[in-house]
C-alpha positions as CSV (number, residue, x, y, z in Angstrom):
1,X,0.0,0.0,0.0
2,X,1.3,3.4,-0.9
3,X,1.5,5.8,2.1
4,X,-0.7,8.8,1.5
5,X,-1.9,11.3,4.3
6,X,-5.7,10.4,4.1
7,X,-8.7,12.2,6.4
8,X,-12.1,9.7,7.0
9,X,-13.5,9.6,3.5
10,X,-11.5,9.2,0.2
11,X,-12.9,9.4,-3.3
12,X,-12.5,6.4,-6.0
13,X,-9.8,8.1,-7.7
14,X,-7.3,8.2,-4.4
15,X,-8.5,4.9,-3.5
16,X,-7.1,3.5,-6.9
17,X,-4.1,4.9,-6.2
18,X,-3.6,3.8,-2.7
19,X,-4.7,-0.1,-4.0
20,X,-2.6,0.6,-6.7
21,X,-5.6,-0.3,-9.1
22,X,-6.8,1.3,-12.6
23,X,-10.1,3.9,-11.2
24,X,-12.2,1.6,-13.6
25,X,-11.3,-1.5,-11.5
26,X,-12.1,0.3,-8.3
27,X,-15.3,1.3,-9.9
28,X,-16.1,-2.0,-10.9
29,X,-15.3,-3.0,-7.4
30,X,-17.6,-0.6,-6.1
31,X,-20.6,-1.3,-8.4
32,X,-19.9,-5.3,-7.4
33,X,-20.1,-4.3,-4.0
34,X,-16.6,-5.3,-3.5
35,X,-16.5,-1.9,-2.2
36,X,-18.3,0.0,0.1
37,X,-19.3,3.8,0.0
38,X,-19.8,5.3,3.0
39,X,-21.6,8.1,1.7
40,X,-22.0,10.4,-1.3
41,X,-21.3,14.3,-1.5
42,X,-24.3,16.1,-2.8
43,X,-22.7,16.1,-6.3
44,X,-22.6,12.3,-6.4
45,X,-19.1,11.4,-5.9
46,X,-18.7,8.6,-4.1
47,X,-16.3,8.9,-0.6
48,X,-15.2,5.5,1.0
49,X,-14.0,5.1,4.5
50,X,-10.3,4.5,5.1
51,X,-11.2,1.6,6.9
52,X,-12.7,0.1,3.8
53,X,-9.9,0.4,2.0
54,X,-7.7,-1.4,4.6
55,X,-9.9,-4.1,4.6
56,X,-9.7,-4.4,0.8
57,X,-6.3,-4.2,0.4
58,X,-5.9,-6.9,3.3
59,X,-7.7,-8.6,1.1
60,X,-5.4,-8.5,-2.2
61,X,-2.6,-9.4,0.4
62,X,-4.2,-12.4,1.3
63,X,-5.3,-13.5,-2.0
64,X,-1.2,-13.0,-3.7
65,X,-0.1,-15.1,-1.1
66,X,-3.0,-17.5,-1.6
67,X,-4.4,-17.9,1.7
């Protein structure tokens, strides 16, 4: 995981980059419900908790080393 000074909330874009994903994966990801939103800003854009995106990239980890 790249390190990146985050606040709560992060949007799909950042999160790519932390996971080291394309934005269309995390999208995908998202829309799969791979990926949670915690919540969306009134324009629509989608913000995911920090949290989440621990949990996912524990995840990956534990899926490269085939666990």
């Amino acid at each position: 995981m790249k390190c990146v000074v985050m606040t709560d909330y992060i949007g799909p874009t950042k999160a790519a980059a932390i996971l080291d994903l394309h934005i269309t994966t995390v999208r995908r990801m998202i829309t799969a419900g791979r990926l949670s939103v915690h919540h969306r800003t009134p324009g629509g854009h989608a913000r995911i908790a920090v949290s989440e995106i621990q949990r996912v990239y524990a995840d990956m980890q534990g899926l490269s080393r085939g666990v």
